[in-house]
C-alpha positions as CSV (number, residue, x, y, z in Angstrom):
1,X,-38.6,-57.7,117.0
2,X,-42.2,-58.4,116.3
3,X,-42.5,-62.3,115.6
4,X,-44.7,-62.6,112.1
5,X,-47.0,-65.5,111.3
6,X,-48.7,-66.7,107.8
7,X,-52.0,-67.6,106.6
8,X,-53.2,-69.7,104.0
9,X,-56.1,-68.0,102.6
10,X,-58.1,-69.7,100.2
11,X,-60.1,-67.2,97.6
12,X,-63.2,-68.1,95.3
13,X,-62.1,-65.8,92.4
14,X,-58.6,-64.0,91.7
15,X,-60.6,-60.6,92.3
16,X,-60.0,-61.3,96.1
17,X,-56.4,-60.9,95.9
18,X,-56.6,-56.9,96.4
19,X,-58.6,-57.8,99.1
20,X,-56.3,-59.9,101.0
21,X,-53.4,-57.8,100.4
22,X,-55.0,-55.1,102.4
23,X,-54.7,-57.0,105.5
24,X,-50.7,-58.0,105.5
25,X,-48.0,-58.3,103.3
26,X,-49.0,-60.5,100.4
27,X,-45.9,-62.9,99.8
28,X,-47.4,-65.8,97.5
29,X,-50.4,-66.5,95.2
30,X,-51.7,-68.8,92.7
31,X,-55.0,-68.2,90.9
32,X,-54.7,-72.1,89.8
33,X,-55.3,-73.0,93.1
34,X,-56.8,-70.4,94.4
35,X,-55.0,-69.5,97.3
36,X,-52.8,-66.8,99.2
37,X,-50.2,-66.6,101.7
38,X,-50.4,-63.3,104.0
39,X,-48.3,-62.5,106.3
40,X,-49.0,-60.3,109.3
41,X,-47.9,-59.5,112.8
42,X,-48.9,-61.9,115.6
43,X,-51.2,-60.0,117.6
44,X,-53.6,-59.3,114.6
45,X,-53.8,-62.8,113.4
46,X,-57.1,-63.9,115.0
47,X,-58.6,-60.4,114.3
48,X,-57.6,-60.3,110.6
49,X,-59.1,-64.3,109.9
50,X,-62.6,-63.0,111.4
51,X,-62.1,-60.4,108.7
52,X,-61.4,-62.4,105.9
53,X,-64.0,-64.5,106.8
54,X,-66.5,-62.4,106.5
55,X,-65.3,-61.6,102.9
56,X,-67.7,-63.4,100.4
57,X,-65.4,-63.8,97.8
58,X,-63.0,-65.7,101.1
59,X,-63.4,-69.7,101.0
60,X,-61.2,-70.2,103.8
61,X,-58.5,-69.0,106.3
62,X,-56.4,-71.2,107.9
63,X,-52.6,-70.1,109.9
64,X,-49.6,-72.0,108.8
65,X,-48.3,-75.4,110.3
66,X,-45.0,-74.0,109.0
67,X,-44.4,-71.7,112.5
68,X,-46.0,-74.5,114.3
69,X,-43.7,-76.3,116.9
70,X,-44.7,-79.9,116.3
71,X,-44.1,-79.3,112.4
72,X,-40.7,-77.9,112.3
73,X,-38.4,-79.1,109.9
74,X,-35.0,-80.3,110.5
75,X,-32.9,-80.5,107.6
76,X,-29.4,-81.2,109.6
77,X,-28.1,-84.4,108.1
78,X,-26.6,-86.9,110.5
């Protein structure tokens, strides 16, 4: 099993959104706020943000602190 992670991508104009989808599976966005969340096998993480970067109508790119070891959440009540 291929462990996935997620990006924040943040987007200048809604027009991007095609854009990012092309690079992962597009699970969330908000045109309000103008940002994304792609994502997209491990291996191609770094590759795909020096994509997106490139992108003009890309703000920023930015991987989860979700999947991050010192932010998980615990939710087991004590």
């Amino acid at each position: 099993m291929t462990i996935r992670k997620s990006l924040i991508v943040y987007f200048r104009t809604p027009k991007a959104i095609k854009q990012i989808a092309e690079f992962g599976e597009l699970k969330y966005y908000t045109k309000k706020g103008k940002y994304a969340v792609l994502y997209l096998d491990e291996d191609k993480v770094e590759e795909t943000k020096e994509k997106l970067n490139q992108l003009k109508l890309i703000r920023k790119v930015e991987e989860s602190l979700l999947e991050s070891q010192e932010y998980q959440l615990d939710f087991d009540v004590k």
